[in-house]
N, CA, C and O atoms as a Maestro MAE file, in Angstrom:
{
 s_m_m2io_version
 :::
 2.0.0
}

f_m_ct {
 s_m_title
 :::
 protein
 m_atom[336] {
  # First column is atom index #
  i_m_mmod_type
  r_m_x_coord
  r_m_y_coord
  r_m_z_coord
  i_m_residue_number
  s_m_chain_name
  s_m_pdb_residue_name
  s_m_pdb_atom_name
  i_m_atomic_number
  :::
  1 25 0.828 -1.191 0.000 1 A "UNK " " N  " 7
  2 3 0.000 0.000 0.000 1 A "UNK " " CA " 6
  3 2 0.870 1.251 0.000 1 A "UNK " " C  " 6
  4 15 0.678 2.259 -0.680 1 A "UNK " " O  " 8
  5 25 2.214 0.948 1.184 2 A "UNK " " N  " 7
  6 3 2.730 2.397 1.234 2 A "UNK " " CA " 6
  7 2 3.550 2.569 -0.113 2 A "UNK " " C  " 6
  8 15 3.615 3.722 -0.540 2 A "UNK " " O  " 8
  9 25 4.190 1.566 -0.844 3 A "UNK " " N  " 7
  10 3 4.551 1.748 -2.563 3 A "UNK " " CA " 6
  11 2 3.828 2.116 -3.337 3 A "UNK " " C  " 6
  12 15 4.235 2.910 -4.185 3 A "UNK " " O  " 8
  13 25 2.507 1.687 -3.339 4 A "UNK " " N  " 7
  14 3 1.292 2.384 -4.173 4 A "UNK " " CA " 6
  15 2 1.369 3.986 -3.850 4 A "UNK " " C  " 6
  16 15 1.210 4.541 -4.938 4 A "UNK " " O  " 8
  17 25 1.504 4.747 -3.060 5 A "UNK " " N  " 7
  18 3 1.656 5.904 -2.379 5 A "UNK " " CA " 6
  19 2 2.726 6.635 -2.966 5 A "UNK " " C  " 6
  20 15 2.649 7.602 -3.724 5 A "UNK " " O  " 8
  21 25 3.917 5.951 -2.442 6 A "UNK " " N  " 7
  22 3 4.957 7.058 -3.235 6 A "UNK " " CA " 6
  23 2 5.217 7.131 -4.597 6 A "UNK " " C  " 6
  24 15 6.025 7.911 -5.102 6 A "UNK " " O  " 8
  25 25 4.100 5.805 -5.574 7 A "UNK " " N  " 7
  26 3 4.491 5.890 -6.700 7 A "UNK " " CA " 6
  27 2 3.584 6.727 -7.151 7 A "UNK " " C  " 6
  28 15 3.816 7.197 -8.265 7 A "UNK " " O  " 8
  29 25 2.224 7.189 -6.398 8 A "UNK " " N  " 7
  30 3 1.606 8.242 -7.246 8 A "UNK " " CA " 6
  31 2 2.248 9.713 -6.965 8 A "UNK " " C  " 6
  32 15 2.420 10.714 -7.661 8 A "UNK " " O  " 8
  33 25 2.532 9.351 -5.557 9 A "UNK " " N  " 7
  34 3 3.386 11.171 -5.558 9 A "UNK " " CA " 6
  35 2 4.290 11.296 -6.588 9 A "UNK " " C  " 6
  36 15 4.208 12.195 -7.425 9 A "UNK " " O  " 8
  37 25 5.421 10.180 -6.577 10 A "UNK " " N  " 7
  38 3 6.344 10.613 -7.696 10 A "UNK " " CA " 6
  39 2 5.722 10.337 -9.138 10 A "UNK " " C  " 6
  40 15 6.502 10.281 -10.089 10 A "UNK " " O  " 8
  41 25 4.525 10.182 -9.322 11 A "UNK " " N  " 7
  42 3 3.839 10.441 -10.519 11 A "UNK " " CA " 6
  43 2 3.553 11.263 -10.561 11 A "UNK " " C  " 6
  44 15 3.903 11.855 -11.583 11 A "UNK " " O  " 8
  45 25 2.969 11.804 -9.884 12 A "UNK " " N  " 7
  46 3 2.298 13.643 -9.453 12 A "UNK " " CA " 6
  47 2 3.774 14.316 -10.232 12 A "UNK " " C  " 6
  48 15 3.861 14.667 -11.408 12 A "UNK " " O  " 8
  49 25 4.844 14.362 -9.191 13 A "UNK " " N  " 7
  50 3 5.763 15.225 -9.427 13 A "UNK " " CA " 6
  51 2 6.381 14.818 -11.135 13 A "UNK " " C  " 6
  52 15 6.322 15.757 -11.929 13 A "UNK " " O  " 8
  53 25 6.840 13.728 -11.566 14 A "UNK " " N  " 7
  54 3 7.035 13.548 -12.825 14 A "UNK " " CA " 6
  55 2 6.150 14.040 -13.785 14 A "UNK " " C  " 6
  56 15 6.671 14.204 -14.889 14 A "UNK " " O  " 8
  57 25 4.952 14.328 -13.695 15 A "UNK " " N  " 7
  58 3 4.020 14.628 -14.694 15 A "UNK " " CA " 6
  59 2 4.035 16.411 -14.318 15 A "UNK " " C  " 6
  60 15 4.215 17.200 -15.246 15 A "UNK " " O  " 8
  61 25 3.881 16.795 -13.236 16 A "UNK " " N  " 7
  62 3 4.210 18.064 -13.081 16 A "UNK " " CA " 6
  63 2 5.357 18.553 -14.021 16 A "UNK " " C  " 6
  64 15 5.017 19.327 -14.916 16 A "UNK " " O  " 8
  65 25 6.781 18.171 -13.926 17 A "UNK " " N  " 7
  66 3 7.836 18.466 -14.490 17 A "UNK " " CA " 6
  67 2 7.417 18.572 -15.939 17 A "UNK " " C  " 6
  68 15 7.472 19.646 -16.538 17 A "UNK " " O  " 8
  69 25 7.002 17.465 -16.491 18 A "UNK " " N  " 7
  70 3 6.991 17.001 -18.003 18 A "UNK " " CA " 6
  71 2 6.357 18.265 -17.918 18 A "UNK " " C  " 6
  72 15 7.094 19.246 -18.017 18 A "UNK " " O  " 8
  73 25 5.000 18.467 -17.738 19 A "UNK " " N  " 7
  74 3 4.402 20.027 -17.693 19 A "UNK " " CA " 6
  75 2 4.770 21.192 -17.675 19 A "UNK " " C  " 6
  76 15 4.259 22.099 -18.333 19 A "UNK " " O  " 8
  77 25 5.724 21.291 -16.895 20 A "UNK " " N  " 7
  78 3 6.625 22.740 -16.776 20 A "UNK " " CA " 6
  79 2 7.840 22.250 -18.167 20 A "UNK " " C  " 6
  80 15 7.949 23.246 -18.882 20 A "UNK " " O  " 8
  81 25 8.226 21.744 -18.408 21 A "UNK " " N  " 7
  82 3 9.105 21.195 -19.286 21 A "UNK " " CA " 6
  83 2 8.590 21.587 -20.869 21 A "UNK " " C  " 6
  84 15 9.326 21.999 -21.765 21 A "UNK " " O  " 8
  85 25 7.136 21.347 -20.958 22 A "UNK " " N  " 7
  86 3 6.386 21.427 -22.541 22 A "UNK " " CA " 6
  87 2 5.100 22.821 -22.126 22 A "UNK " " C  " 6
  88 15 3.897 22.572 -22.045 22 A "UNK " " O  " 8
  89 25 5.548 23.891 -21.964 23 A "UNK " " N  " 7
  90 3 4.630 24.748 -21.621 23 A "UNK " " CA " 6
  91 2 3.137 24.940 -22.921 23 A "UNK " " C  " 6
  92 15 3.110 24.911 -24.151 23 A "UNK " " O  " 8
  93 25 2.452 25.062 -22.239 24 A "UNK " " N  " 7
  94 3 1.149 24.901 -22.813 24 A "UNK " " CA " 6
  95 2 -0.509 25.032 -22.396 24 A "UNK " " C  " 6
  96 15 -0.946 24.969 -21.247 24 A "UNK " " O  " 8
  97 25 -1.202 25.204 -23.474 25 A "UNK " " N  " 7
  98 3 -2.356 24.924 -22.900 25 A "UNK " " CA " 6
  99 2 -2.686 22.936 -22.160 25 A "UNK " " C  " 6
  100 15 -2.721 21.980 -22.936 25 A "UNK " " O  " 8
  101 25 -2.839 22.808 -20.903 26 A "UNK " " N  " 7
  102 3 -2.870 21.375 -20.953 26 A "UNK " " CA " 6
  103 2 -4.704 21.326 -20.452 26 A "UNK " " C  " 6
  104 15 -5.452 22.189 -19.994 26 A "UNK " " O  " 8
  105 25 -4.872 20.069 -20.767 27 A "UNK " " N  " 7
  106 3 -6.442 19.443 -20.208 27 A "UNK " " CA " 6
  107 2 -5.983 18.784 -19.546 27 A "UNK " " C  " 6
  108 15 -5.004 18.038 -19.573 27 A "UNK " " O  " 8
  109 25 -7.064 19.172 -18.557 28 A "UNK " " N  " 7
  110 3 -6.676 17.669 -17.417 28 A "UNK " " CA " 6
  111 2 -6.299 18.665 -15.881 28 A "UNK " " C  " 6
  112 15 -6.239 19.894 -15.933 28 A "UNK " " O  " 8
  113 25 -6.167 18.202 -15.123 29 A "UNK " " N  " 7
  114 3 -5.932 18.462 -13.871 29 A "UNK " " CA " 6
  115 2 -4.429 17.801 -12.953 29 A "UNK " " C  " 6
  116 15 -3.330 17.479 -13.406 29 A "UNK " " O  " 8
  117 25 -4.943 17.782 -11.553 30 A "UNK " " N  " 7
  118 3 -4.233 17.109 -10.651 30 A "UNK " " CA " 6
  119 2 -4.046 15.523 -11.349 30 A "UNK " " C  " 6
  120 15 -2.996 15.214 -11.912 30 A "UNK " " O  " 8
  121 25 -4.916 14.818 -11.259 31 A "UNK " " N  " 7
  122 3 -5.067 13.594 -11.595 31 A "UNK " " CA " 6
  123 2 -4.478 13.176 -12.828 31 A "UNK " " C  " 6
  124 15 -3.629 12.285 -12.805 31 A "UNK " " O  " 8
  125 25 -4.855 13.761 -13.997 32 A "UNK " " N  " 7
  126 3 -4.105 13.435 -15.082 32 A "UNK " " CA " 6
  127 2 -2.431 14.023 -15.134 32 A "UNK " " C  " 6
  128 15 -1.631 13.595 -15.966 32 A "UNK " " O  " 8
  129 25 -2.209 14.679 -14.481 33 A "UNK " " N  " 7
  130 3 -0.603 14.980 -14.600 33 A "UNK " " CA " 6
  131 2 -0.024 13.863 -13.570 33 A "UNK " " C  " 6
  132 15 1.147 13.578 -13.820 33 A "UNK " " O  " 8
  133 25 -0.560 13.205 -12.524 34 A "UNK " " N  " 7
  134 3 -0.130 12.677 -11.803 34 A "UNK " " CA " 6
  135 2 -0.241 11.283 -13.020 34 A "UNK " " C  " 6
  136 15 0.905 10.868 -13.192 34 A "UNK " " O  " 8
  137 25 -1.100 10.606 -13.738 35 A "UNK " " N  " 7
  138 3 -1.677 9.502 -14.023 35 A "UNK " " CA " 6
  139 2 -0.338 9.959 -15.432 35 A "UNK " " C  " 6
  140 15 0.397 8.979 -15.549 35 A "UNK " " O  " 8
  141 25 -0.036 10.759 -16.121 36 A "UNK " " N  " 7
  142 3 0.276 10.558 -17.106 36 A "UNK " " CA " 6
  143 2 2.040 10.650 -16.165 36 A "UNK " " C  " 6
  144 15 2.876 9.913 -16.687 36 A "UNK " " O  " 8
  145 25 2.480 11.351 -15.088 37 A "UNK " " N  " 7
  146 3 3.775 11.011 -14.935 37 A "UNK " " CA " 6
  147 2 4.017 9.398 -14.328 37 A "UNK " " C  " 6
  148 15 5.153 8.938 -14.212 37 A "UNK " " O  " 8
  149 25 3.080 8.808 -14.051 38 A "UNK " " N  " 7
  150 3 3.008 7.693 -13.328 38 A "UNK " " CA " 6
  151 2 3.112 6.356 -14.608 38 A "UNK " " C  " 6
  152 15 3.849 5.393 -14.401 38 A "UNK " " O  " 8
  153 25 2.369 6.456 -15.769 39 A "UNK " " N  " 7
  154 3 2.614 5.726 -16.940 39 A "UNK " " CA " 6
  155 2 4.092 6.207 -17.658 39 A "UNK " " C  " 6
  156 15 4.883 5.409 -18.161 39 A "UNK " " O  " 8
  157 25 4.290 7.709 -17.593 40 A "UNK " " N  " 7
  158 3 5.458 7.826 -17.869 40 A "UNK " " CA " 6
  159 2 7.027 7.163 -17.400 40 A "UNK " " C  " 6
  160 15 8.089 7.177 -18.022 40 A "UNK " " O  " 8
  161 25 6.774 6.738 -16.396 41 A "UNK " " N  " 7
  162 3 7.636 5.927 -15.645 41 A "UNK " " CA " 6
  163 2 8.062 4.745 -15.988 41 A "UNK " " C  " 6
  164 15 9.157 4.185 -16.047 41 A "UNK " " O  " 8
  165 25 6.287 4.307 -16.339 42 A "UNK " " N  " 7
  166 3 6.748 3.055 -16.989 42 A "UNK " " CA " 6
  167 2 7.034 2.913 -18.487 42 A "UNK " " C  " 6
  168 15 7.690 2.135 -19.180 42 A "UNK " " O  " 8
  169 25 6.357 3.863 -18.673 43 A "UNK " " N  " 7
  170 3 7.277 3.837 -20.509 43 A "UNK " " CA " 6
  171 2 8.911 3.579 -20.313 43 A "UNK " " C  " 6
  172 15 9.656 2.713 -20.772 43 A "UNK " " O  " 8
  173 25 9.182 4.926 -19.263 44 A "UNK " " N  " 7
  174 3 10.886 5.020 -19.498 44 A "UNK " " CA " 6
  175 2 11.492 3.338 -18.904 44 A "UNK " " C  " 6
  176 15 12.609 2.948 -19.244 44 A "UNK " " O  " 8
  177 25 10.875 2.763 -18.298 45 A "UNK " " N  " 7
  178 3 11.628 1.908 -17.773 45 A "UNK " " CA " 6
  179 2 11.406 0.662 -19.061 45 A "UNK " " C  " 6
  180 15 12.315 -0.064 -19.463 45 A "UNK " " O  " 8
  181 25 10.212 0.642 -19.480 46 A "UNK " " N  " 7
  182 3 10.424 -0.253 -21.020 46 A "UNK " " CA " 6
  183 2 11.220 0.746 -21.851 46 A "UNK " " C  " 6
  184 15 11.818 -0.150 -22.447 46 A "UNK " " O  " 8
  185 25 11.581 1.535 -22.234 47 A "UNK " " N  " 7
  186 3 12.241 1.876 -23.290 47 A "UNK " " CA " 6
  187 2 14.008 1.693 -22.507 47 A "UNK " " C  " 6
  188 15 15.021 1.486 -23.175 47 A "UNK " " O  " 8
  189 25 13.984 1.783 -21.552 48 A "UNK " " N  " 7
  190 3 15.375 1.432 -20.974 48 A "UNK " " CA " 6
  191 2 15.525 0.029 -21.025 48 A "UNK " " C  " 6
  192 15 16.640 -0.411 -21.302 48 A "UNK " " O  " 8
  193 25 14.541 -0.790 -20.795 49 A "UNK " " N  " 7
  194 3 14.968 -2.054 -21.207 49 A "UNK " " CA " 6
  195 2 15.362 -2.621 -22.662 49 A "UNK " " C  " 6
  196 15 16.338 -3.327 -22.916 49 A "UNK " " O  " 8
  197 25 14.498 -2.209 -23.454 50 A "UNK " " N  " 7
  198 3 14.197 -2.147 -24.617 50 A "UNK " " CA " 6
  199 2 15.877 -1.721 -25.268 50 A "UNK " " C  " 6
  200 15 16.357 -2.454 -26.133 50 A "UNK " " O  " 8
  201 25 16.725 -0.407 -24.725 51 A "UNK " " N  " 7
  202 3 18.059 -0.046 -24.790 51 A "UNK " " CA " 6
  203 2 18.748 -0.889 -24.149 51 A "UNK " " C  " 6
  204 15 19.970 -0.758 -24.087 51 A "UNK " " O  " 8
  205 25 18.085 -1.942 -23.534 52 A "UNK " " N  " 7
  206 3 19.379 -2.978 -23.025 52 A "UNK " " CA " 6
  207 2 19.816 -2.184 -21.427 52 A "UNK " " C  " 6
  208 15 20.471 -2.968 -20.740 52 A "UNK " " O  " 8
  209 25 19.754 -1.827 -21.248 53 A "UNK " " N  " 7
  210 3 20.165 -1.265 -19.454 53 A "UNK " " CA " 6
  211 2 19.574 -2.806 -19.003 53 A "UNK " " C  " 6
  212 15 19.155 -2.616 -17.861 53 A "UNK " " O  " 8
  213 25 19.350 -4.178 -19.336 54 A "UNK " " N  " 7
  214 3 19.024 -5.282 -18.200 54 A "UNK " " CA " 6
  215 2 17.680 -5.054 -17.891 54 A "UNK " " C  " 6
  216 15 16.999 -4.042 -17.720 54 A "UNK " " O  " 8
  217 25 17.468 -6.310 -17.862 55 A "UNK " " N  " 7
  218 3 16.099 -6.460 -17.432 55 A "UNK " " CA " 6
  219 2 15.562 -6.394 -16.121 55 A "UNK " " C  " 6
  220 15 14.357 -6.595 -15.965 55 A "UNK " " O  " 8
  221 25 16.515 -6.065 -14.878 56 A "UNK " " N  " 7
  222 3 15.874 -5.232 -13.928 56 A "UNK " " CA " 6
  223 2 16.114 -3.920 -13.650 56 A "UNK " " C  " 6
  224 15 16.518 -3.522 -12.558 56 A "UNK " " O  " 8
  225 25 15.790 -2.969 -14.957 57 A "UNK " " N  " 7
  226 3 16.093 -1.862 -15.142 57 A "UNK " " CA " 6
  227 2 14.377 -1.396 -14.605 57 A "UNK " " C  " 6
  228 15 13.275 -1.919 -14.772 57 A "UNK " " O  " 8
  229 25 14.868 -0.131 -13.888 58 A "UNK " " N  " 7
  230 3 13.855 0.492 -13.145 58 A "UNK " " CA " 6
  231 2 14.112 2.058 -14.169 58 A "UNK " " C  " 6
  232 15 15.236 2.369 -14.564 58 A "UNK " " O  " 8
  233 25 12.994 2.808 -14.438 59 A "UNK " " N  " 7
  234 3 13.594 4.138 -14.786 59 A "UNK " " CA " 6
  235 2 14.584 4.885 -13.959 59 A "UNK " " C  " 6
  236 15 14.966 4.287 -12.953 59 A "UNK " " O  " 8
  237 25 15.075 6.070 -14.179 60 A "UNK " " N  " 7
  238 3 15.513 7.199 -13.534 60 A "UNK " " CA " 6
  239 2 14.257 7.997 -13.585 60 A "UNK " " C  " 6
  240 15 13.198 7.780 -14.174 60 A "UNK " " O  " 8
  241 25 14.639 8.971 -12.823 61 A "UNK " " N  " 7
  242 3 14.121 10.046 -12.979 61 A "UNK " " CA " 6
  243 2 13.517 11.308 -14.356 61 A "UNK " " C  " 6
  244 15 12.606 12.112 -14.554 61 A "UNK " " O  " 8
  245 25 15.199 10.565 -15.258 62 A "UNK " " N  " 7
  246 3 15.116 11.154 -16.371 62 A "UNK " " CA " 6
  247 2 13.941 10.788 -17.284 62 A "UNK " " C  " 6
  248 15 12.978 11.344 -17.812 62 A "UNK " " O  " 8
  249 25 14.492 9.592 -17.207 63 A "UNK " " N  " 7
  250 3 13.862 8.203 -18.331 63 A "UNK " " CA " 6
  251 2 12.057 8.414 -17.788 63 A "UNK " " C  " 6
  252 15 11.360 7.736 -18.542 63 A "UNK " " O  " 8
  253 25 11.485 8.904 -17.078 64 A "UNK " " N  " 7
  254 3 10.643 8.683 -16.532 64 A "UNK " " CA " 6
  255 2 10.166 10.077 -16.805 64 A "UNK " " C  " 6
  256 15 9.049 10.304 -17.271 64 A "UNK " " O  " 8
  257 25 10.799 10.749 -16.587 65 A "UNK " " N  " 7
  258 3 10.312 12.364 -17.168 65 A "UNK " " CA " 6
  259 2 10.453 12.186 -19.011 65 A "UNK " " C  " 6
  260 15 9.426 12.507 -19.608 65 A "UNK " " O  " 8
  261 25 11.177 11.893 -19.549 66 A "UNK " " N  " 7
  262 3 11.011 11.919 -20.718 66 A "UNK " " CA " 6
  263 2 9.642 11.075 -21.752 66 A "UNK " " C  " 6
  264 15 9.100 11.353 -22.822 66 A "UNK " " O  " 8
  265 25 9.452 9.592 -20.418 67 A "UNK " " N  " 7
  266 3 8.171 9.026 -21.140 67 A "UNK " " CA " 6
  267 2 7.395 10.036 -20.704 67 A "UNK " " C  " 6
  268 15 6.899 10.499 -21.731 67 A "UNK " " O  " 8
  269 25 6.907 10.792 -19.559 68 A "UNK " " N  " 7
  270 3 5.867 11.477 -19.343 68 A "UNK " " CA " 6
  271 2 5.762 12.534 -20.317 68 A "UNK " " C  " 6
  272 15 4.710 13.167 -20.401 68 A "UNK " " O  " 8
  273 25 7.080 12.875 -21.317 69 A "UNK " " N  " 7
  274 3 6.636 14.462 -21.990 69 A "UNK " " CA " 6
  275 2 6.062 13.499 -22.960 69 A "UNK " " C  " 6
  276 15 4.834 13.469 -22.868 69 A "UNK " " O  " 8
  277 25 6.591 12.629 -23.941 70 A "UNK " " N  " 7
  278 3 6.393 11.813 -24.800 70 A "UNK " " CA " 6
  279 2 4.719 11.677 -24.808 70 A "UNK " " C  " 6
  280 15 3.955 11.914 -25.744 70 A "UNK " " O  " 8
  281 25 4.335 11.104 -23.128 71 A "UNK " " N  " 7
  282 3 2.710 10.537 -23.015 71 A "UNK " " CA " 6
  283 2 2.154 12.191 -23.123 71 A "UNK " " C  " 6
  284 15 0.926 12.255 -23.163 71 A "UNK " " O  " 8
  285 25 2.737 13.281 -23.167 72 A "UNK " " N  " 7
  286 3 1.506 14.585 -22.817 72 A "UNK " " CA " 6
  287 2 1.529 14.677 -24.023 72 A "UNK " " C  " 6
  288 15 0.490 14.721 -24.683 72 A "UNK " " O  " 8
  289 25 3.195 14.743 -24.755 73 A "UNK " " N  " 7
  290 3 2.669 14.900 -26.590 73 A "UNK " " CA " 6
  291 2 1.422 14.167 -27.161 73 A "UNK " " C  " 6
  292 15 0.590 14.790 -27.821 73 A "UNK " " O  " 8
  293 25 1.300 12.826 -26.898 74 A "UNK " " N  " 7
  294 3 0.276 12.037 -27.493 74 A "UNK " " CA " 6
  295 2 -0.960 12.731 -26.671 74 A "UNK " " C  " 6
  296 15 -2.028 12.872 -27.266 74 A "UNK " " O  " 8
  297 25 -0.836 13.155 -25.352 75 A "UNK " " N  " 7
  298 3 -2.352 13.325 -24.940 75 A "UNK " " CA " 6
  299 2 -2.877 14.845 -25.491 75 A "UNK " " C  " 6
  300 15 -4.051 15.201 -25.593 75 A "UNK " " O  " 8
  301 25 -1.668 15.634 -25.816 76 A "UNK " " N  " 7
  302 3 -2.253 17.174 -26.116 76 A "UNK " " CA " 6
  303 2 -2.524 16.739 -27.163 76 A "UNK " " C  " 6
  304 15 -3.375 17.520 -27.585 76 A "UNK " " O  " 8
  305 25 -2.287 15.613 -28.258 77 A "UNK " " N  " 7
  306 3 -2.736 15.665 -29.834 77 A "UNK " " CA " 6
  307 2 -4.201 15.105 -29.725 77 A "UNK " " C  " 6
  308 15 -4.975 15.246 -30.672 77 A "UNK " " O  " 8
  309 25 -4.519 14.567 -28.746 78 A "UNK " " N  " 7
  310 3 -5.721 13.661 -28.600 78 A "UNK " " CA " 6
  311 2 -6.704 14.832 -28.406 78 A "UNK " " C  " 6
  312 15 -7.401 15.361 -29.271 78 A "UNK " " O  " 8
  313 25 -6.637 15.064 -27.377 79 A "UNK " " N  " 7
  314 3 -7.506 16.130 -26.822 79 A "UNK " " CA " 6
  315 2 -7.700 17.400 -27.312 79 A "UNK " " C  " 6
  316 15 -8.513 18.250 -26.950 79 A "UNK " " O  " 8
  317 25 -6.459 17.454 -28.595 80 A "UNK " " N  " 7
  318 3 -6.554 18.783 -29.197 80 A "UNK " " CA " 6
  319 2 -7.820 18.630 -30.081 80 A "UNK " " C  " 6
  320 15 -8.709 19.363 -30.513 80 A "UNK " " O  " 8
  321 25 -7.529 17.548 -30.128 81 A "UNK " " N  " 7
  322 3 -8.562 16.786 -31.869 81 A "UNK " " CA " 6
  323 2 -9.760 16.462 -31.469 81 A "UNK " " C  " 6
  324 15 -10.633 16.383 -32.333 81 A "UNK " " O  " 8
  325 25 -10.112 16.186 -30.027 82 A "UNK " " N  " 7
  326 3 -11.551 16.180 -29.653 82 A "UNK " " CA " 6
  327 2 -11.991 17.326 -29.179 82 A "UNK " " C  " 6
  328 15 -13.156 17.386 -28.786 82 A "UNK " " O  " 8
  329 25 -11.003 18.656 -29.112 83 A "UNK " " N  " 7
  330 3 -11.991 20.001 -29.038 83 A "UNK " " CA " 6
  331 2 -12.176 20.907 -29.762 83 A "UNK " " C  " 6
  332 15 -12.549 22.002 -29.342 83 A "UNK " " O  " 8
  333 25 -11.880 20.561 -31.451 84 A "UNK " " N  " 7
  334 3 -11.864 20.974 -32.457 84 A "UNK " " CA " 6
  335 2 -12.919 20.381 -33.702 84 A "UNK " " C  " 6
  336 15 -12.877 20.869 -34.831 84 A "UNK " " O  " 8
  :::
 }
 m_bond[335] {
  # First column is bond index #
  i_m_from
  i_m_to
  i_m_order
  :::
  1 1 2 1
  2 2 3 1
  3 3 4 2
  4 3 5 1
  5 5 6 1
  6 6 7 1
  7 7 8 2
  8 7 9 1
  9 9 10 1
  10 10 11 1
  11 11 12 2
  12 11 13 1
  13 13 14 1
  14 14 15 1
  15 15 16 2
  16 15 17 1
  17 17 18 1
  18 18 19 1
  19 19 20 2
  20 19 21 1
  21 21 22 1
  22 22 23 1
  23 23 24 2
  24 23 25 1
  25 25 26 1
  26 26 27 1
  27 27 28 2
  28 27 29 1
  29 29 30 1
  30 30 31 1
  31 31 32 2
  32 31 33 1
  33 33 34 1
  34 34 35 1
  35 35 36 2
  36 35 37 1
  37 37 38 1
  38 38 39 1
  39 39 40 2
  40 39 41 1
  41 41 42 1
  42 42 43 1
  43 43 44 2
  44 43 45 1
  45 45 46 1
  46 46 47 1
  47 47 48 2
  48 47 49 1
  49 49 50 1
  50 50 51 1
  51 51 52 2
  52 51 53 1
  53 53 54 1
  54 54 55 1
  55 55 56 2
  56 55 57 1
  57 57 58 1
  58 58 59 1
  59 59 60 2
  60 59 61 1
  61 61 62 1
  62 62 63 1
  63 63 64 2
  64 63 65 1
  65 65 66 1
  66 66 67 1
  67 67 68 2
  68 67 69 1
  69 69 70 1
  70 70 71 1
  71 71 72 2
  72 71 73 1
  73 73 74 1
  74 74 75 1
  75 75 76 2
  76 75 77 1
  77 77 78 1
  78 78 79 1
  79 79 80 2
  80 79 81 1
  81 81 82 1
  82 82 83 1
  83 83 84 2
  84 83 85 1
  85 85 86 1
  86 86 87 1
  87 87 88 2
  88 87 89 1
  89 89 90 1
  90 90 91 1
  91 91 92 2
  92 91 93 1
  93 93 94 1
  94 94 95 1
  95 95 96 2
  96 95 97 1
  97 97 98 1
  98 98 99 1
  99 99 100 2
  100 99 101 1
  101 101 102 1
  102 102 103 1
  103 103 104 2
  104 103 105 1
  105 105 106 1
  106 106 107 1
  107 107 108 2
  108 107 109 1
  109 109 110 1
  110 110 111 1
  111 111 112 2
  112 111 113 1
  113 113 114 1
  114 114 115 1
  115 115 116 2
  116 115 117 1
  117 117 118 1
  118 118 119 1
  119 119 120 2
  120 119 121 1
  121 121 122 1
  122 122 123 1
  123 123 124 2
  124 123 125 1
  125 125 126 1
  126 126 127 1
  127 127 128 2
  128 127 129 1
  129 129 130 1
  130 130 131 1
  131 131 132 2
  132 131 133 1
  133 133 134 1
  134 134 135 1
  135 135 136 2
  136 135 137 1
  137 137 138 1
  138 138 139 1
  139 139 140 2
  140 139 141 1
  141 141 142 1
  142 142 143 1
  143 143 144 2
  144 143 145 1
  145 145 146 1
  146 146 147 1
  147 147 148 2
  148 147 149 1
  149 149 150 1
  150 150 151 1
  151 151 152 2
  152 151 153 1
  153 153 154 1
  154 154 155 1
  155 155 156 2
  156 155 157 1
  157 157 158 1
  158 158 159 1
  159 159 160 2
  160 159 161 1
  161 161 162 1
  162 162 163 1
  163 163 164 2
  164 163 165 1
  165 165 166 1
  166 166 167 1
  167 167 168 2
  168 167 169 1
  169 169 170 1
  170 170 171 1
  171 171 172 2
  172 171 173 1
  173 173 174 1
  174 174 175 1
  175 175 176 2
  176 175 177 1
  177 177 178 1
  178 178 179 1
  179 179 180 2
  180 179 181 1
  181 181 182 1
  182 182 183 1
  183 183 184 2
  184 183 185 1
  185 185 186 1
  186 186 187 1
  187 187 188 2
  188 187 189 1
  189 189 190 1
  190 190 191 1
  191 191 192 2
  192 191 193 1
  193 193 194 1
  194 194 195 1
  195 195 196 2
  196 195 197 1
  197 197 198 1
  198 198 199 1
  199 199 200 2
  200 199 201 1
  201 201 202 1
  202 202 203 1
  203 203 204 2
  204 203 205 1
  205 205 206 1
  206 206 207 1
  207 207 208 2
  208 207 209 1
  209 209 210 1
  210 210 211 1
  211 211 212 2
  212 211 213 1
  213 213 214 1
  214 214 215 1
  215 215 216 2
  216 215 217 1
  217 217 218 1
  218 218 219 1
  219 219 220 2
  220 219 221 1
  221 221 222 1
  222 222 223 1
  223 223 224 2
  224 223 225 1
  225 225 226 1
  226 226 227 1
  227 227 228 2
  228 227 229 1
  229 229 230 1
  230 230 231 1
  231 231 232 2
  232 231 233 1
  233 233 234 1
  234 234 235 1
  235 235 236 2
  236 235 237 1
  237 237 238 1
  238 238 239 1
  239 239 240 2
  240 239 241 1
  241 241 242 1
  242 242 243 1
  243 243 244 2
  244 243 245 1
  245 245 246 1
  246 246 247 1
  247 247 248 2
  248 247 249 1
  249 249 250 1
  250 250 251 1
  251 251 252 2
  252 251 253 1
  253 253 254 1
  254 254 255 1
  255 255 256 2
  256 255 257 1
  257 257 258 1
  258 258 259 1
  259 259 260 2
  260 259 261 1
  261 261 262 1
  262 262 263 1
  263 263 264 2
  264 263 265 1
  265 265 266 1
  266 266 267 1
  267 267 268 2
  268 267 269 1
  269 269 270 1
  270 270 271 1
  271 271 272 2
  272 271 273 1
  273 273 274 1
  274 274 275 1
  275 275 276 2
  276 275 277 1
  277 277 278 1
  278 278 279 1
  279 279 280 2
  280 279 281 1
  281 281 282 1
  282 282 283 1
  283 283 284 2
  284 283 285 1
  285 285 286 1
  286 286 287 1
  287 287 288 2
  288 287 289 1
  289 289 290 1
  290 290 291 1
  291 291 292 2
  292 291 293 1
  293 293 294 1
  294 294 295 1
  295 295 296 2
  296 295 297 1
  297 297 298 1
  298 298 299 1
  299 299 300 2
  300 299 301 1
  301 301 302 1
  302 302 303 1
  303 303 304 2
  304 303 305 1
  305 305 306 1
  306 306 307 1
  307 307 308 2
  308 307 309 1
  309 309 310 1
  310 310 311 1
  311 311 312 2
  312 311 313 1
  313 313 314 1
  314 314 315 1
  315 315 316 2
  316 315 317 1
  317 317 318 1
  318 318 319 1
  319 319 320 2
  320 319 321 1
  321 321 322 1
  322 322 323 1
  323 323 324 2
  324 323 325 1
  325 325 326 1
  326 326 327 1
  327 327 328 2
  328 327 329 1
  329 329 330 1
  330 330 331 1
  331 331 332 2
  332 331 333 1
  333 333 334 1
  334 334 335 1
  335 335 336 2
  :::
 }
}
């Protein structure tokens, strides 16, 4: 339970960053910046595997901020296109 916990804070904060990182109009709130740095995490840690870093490769920080800008690119194109 208490891992479930710090992985949404540091989803919160990863998706925050990606945010300040890609300035913009964004949709979405608390929840979705937290939900999209929290999948972002796990992107970076498959794409680090995927680069061979071993298969008990966990993201960084980086790797984890970079899937999260990656997931807002795809979500600002989504959402651009359903309010148009």
């Amino acid at each position: 339970m208490f891992d479930l916990i710090k992985f949404a804070i540091a989803g919160l904060i990863i998706g925050a960053i990606a945010k300040l990182v890609m300035p913009g109009r964004d949709p979405g709130g608390i929840i979705v910046t937290a939900i999209i740095g929290m999948i972002g995490a796990l992107v970076g840690t498959f794409a680090g595997r995927f680069l061979g870093f071993g298969a008990r490769y966990e993201a960084g920080w980086i790797m984890s901020i970079l899937g999260a800008i990656l997931l807002l690119a795809i979500y600002r194109m989504i959402a651009g296109r359903r309010s148009d």
